[in-house]
C-alpha positions, 0 to 999 in steps of 0.5 A: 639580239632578238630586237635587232633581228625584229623579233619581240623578247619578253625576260620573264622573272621568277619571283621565288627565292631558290630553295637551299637544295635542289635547285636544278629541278626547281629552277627547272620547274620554274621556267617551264612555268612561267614560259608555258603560262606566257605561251598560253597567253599569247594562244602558242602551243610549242616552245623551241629550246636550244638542247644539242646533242651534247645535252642529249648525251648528258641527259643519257648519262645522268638517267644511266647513273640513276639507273633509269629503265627504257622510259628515262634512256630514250632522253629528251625527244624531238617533241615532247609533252609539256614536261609538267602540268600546265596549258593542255596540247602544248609541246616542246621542240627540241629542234637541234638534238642531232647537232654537236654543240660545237656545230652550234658554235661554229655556225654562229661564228661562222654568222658573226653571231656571238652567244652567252653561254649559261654561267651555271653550267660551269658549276660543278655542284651539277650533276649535268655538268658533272656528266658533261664534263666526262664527254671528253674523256668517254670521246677519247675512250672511243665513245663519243658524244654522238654515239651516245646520242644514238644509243638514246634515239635507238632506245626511244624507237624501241619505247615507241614501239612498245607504246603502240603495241601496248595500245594495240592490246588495249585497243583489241582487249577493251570493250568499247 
């Protein structure tokens, strides 16, 4: 499809075995690697990944259960640091957080454009899909997934705030 449209695709391949556990993080930690390196490479300095709202809202869901402070509840943002060590000033855009994944669906049908859907998040091992699989049931118990989403944003506007006001003291406190 990315041909088709003039765009270059590249499959990158991760040569490791996945480990018996934990394979969410691992296989997590193994995709940023490999696009980061390819994007330093190449002289990029942002990937753009496809995470809606819904994943938004399941990210908030799993951080509740874990019992995440301030930090984990403000879930992904817009724009974020590279979310490990790797190419100095690369980012990630999550240009799509506002957007239901139905929303998604109905514009690419609305194109004729089809979509693969990821096989693993139909696994129930998962906790991520484990929490989206409640989406529905916390919808019709009057919290739906926007709403969760806007908790999320409300709190990563509280985090930043509290971000620049901590520099603020550090700025005034310091001896320069």
């Amino acid at each position: 499809w990315a041909r088709a449209a003039g765009l270059k695709c590249e499959i990158l391949i991760v040569a490791d075995a996945p480990p018996q556990s934990g394979i969410e993080a691992w296989a997590r930690q193994a995709r940023y690697a490999l696009m980061g390196a390819r994007l330093a490479r190449r002289g990029l300095g942002a990937l753009y990944v496809g995470h809606h709202q819904d994943d938004q809202a399941a990210t908030f869901l799993l951080r509740l259960a874990r019992g995440s402070g301030l930090d984990g509840l403000s879930a992904m943002q817009k724009l974020a640091p590279w979310p490990q060590p790797g190419p100095p000033g690369l980012v990630l855009a999550r240009p799509l957080l506002d957007v239901p994944s139905q929303g998604l669906r109905d514009y690419l049908t609305g194109r004729g454009q089809d979509w693969l859907e990821d096989p693993m998040n139909g696994v129930g091992q998962f906790a991520r899909n484990r929490m989206r699989a409640l989406l529905p049931a916390l919808a019709a118990a009057g919290l739906p997934v926007r709403r969760i989403a806007e908790a999320a944003a409300h709190l990563a506007r509280a985090r930043q705030a509290l971000d620049l006001a901590t520099a603020a003291v550090l700025a005034r406190a310091c001896i320069r």
